[in-house]
Backbone as CSV, one residue per row, in Angstrom:
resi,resn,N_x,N_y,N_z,CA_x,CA_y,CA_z,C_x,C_y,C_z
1,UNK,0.842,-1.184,0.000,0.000,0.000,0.000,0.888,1.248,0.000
2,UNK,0.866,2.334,-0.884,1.369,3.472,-0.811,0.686,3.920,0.249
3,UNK,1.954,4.745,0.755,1.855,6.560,1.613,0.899,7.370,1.506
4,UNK,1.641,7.503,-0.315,0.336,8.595,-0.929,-0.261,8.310,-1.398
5,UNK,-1.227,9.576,-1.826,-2.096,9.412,-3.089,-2.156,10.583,-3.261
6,UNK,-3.121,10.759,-4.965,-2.844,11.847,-5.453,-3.745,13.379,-5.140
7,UNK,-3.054,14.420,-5.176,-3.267,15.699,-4.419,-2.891,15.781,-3.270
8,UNK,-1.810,14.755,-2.299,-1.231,14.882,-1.098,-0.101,15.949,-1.495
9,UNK,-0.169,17.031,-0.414,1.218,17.763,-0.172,1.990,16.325,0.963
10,UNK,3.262,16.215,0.620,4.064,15.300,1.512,5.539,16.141,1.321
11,UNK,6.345,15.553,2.622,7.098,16.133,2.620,8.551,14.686,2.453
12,UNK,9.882,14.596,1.849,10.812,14.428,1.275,11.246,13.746,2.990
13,UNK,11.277,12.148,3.034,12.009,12.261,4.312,13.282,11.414,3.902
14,UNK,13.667,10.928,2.485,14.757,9.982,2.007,15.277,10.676,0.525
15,UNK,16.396,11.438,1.381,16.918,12.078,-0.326,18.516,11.473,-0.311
16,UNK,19.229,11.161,-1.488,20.362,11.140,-1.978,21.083,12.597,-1.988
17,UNK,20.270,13.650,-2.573,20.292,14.695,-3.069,20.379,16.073,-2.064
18,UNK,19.842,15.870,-0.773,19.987,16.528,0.414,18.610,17.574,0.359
19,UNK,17.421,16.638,-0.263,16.415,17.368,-0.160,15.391,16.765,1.148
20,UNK,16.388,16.530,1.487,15.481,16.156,3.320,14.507,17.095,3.855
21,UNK,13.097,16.801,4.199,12.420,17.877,4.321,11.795,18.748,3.660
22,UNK,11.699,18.968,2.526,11.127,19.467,1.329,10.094,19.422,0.877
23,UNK,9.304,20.233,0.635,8.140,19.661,0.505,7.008,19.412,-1.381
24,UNK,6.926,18.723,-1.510,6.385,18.578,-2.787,4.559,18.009,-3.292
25,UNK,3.858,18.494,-4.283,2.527,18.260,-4.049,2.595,16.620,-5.252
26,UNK,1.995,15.823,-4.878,1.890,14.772,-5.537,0.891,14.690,-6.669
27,UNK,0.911,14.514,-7.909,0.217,14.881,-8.889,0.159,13.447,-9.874
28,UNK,0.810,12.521,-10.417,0.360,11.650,-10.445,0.671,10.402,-10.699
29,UNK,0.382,8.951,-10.616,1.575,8.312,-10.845,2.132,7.923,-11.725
30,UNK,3.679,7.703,-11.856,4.135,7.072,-12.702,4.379,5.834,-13.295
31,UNK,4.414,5.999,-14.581,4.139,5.166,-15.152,5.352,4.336,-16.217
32,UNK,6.473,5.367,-15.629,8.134,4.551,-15.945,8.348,3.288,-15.959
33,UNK,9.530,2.734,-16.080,10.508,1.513,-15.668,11.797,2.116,-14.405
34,UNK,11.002,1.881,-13.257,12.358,1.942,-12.755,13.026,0.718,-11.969
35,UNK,14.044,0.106,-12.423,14.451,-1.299,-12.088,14.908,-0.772,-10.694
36,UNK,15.774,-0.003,-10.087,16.350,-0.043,-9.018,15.361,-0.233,-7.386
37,UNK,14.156,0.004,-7.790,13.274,-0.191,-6.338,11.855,-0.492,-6.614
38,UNK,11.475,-1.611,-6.709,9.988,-1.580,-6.450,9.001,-0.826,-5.846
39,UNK,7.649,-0.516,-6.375,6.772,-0.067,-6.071,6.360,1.360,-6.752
40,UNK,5.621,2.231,-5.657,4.981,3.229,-6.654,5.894,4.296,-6.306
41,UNK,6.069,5.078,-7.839,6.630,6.182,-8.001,6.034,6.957,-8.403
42,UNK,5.845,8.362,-7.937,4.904,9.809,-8.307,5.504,10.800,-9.102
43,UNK,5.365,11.391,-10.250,5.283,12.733,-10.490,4.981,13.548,-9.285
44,UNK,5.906,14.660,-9.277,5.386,15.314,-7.957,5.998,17.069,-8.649
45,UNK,5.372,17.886,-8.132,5.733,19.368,-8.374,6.394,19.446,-7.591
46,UNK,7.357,20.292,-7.246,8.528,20.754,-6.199,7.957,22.353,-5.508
47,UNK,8.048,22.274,-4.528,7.023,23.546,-4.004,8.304,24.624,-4.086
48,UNK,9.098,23.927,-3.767,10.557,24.762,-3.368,11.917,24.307,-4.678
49,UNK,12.634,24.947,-4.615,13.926,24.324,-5.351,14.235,23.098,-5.150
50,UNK,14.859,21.840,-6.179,14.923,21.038,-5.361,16.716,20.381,-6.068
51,UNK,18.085,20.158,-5.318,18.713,19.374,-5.996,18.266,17.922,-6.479
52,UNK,18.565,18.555,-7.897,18.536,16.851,-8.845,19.794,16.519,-9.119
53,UNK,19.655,14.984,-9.450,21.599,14.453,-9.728,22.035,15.229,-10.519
54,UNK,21.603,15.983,-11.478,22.709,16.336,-12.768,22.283,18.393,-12.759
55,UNK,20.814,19.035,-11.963,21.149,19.947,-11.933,19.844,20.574,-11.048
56,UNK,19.805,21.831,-10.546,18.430,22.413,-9.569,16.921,22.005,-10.441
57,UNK,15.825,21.890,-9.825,14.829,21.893,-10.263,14.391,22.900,-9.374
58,UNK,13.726,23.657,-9.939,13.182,24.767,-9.690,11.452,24.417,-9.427
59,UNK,10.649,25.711,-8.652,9.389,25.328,-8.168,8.397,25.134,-9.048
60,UNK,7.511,24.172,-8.974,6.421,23.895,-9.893,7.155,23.002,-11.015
61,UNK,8.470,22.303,-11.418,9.444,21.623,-11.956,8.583,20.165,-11.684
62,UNK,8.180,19.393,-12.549,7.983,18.125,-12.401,9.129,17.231,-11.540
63,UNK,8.942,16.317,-10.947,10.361,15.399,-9.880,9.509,14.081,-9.898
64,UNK,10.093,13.398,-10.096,9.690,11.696,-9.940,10.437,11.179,-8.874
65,UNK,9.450,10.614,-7.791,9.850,10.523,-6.138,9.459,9.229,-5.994
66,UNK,10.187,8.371,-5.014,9.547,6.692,-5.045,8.751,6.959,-3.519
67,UNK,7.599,6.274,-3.484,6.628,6.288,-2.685,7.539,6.750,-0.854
68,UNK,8.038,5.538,-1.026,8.938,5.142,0.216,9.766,6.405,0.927
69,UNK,9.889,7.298,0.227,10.697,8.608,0.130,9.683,9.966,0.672
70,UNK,8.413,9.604,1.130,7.915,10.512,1.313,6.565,10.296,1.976
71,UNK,6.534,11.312,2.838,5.231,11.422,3.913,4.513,12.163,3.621
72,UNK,3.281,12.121,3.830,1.958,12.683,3.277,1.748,13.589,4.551
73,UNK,1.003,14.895,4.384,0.762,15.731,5.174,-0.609,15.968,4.897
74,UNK,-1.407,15.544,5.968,-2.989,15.412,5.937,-3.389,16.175,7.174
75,UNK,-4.085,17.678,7.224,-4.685,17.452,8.420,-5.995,16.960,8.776
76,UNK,-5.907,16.753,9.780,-6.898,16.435,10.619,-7.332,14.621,10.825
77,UNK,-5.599,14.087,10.167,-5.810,12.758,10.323,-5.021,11.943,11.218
78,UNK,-5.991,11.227,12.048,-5.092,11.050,12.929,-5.574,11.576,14.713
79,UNK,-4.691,10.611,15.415,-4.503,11.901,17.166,-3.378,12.360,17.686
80,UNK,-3.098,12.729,17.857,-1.447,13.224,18.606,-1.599,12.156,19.404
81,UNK,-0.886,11.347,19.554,-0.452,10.182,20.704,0.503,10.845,21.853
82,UNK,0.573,12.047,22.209,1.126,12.380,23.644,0.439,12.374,24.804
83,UNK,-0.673,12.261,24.752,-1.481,12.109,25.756,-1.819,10.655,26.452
84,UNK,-1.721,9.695,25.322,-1.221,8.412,25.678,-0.496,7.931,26.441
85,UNK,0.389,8.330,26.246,1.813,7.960,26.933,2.326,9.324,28.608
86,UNK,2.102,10.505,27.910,1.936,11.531,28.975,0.918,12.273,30.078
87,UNK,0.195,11.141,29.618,-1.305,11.828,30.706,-1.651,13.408,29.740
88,UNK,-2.979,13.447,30.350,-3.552,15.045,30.138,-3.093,15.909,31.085
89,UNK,-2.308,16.762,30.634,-2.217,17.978,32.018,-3.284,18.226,32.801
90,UNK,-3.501,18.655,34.321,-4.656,18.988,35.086,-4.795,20.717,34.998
91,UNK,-5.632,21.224,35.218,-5.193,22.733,36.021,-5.606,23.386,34.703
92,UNK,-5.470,22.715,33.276,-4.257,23.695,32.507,-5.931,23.733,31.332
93,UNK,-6.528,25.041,30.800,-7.676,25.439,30.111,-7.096,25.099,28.736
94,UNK,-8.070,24.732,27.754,-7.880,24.218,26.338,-7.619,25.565,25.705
């Protein structure tokens, strides 16, 4: 099962390239040969500059990203799990 899907903003958490953190909108998948890693790979826009092996991609620049390489940024999905593990503060107004 992929990470993403398409129209996720996600953000870059496995770069070669030192684009750790980066954030890119996922647009759609690809439909290449890429022998070196199984699974799904995205077309993705680059929100920001991004180093590529051979030169900058610049914002709104198409980038082909392998699934595995990137986290999806969804709100409102999900719970913060600190309260789990840390109790609810007492005393303290929302």
């Amino acid at each position: 099962m992929a990470n993403c899907k398409l129209g996720d903003i996600a953000r870059i958490v496995v770069s070669d390239d030192g684009n750790y953190g980066r954030f890119v909108e996922v647009m759609e998948e690809y439909q290449g040969v890429r022998s070196r890693e199984a699974g799904v790979w995205w077309v993705c826009n680059c929100a920001s500059a991004l180093r590529g092996a051979d030169r900058i991609l610049l914002p709104g620049e198409p980038v082909v990203i392998h699934d595995g390489a990137l986290r999806p940024i969804r709100p409102g999905e999900g719970e913060d799990e600190t309260f789990s593990w840390a109790g609810k503060p007492e005393g303290v107004p929302a």
